[in-house]
C-alpha positions, 0 to 999 in steps of 0.5 A: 227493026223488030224489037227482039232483033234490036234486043239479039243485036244488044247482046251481040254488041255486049259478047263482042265488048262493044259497050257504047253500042250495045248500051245504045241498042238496049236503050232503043228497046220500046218500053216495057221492052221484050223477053229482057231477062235479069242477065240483060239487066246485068248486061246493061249495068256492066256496059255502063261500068265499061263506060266508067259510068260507075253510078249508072251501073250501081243504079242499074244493079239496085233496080235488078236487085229490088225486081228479083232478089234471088238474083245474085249477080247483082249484089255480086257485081254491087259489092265489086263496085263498092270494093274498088271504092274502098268501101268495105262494109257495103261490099260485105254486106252486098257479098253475104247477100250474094251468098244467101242467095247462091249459097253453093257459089265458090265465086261468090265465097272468095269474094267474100274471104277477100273482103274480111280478115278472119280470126277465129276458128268458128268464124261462121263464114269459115264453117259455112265455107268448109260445109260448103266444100264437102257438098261441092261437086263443080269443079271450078266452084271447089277451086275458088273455094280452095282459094278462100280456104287459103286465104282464111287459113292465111289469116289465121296464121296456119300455113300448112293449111292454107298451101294444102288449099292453094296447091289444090285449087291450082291444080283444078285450075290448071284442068281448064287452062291450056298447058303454059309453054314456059320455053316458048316465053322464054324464048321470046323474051330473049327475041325481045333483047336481040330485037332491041340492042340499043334505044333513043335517049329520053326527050327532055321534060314532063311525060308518060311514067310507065310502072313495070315489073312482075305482080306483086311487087308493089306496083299499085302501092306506088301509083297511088304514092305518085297519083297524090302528086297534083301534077301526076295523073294515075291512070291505073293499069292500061293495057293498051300496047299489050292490046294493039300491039299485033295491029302493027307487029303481028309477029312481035318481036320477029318483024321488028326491024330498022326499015319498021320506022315509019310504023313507029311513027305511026304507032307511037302517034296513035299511043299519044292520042290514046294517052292525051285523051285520058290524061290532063297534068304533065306527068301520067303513069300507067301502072300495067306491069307486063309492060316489061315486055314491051318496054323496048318498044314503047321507048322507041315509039315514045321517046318522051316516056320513062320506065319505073321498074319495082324489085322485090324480094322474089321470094315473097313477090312469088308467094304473093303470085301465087296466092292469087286466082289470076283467071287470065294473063299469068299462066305461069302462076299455077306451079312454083317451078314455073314461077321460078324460070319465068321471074329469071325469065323476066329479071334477064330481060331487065338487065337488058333493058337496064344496060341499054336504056340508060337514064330511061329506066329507074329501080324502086325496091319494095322494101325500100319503099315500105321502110323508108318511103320518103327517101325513095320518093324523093329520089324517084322524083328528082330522077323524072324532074318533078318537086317531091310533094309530102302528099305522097305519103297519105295515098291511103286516103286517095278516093281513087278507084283501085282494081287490082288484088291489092284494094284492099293493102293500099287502102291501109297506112304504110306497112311492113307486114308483107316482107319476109313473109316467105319464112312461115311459108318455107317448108313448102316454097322449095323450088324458090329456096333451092333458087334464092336461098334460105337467108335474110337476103336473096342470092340473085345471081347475074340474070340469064335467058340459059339460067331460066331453061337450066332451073330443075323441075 
């Protein structure tokens, strides 16, 4: 084959995700090879972090970056890698390199106001960002910029600027995405309970802990808690029922029915396959939360799994979602009262699943976990039959590799910063106020399907 057809190939295989593959076709290419440009440099490096093949992938990009400095992607993505190893100082330092090189990119000024906790006024990065925003004429490059206005804002401890900042980046995001159909998820999730009325108890001994719930409620915190036990394996958050899902049940939950047995079978035989490849001790978690969803589904499949749910005051977990630029996977997130009918939405299909799963299903509240972890994880292990083990309670110190929006929290000892953070934010959280009141504790009345379509706009 031609080389540039092998190097066309390479970039089809990349576009399409098939990383193995097109990692293998790059490689193929004679050397020097032809017409590679600083993007299938990038390309390559980003097939080897598919891969898990972190090292590589940072080789690569210091190899790009050393051929053409301008080149800001790769610092971008260098100081990504060193932000999921924790390592604060090189990703800023790989941040603010980006921006001398791309001095008018929103992308990159978000990641660099993630990165850093601001304190002054006259932050040279803040007037930077703000010089920045008055020159930006790119729509999508002034909402990310809106989002770290509002994080440095935040930090400050101004809130009336950093939700100017949110609701306007919200605003520009919601000009590219495709209107969210709140009704029709609402819908679903009551299809899902009336789908799964009853499930088959727990297979007796070690097995997968599924970590559910909405974002923001501590999921990541307890994993890394959990993932210091020596005979618990984190797997981090693996999507893979809400990728495969539509292989078996194309019309989920509609074509869910008893006849469909000998497809669980199947199904729940491909899901261990998957998870015994990844995992080596007796226990695993995978901590993707919108596996709420799918909880009915995956106990049916896999009987030996059990289910974590985290609670939080819905208060400040929806704060919390709401301040983060959720590119995919949460088109609830861009308006408060969307937030709102969708976490009744979600808390009526708990209760659902709390009534029928019986001792499948464990609650963690956030704040209980924050104010007294010990007791809750000592409870939480006698519940799945594990020795509570007092490594638990260093999980700041674990090397792992953290990929969520919370890298940097989870990083730090054991805190109670994030509760009641709502109450500074109030004058402007009406639509959670109206729904869960102004108190100390949330009024949660008992979840329903009809309560999340009543919630006023």
């Amino acid at each position: 084959m031609h080389p540039n057809a092998v190097l066309n190939q390479a970039r089809r295989h990349h576009r399409a995700g098939r990383w193995r593959a097109a990692l293998e076709a790059y490689c193929s290419l004679p050397t020097p090879p032809p017409a590679l440009q600083p993007d299938d440099a990038l390309a390559i490096a980003n097939c080897h972090l598919h891969l898990g093949e972190t090292a590589q992938a940072r080789n690569e990009l210091k190899t790009l970056a050393a051929a053409h400095p301008d080149y800001w992607p790769a610092y971008y993505n260098l100081g990504l890698i060193a932000e999921q190893a924790g390592d604060r100082g090189t990703a800023l330092a790989c941040y603010r390199r980006a921006v001398q090189a791309a001095p008018a990119n929103g992308e990159v000024w978000q990641k660099l106001a993630s990165t850093q906790h601001f304190t002054r006024h006259d932050d040279p990065d803040l007037v930077m960002m703000l010089d920045c925003m008055k020159r930006c004429r790119d729509e999508e490059g002034r909402e990310r910029l809106h989002f770290a206005l509002a994080k440095a804002y935040d930090d400050l401890d101004e809130p009336a600027s950093a939700m100017s900042h949110l609701v306007a980046a919200h605003r520009l995001k919601q000009r590219h995405l495709q209107p969210f159909d709140l009704t029709g998820a609402v819908q679903r999730m009551q299809a899902i309970a009336t789908a799964f009325t009853t499930l088959p108890p727990c297979w007796p001994g070690p097995g997968p802990l599924f970590i559910i719930g909405m974002p923001r409620t501590g999921t990541t915190l307890l994993e890394r808690m959990l993932g210091r036990h020596p005979k618990i394996t984190a797997l981090g958050e693996r999507p893979w029922f809400n990728d495969q899902i539509w292989s078996v049940f194309p019309a989920f939950p509609h074509d869910i029915a008893p006849s469909a047995a000998v497809q669980f079978k199947a199904f729940g035989q491909r899901a261990r396959e998957y998870y015994s490849s990844l995992a080596l001790t007796p226990w695993f978690t995978d901590k993707f939360p919108g596996n709420f969803i799918y909880l009915g589904l995956i106990a049916t499949v896999l009987p030996e799994s059990r289910f974590i749910y985290l609670d939080r005051d819905p208060r400040d977990a929806c704060l919390s979602i709401y301040q983060q630029d959720f590119d995919r996977g949460h088109p609830y997130a861009h308006r408060l009262e969307d937030l709102v009918r969708y976490w009744q939405a979600h808390s009526a299909l708990m209760q659902h699943w709390f009534t029928i799963a019986g001792d499948r299903l464990h609650r963690v509240e956030y704040e209980t976990l924050c104010n007294t972890p010990e007791v809750a994880l000592r409870e939480l292990c006698a519940w799945f039959g594990a020795i509570y083990d007092p490594n638990m309670l260093d999980f700041h110190h674990s090397p792992d590799v953290v990929k969520t929006a919370s890298q940097w929290q989870v990083r730090e000892p054991l805190h109670q910063r994030s509760i009641g953070r709502w109450r500074k934010y109030a004058p402007w959280l009406q639509p959670l106020i109206h729904t869960f009141g102004n108190d100390d504790t949330p009024i949660v009345a008992p979840p329903t399907f009809d309560q999340a379509r009543r919630t006023k706009q």
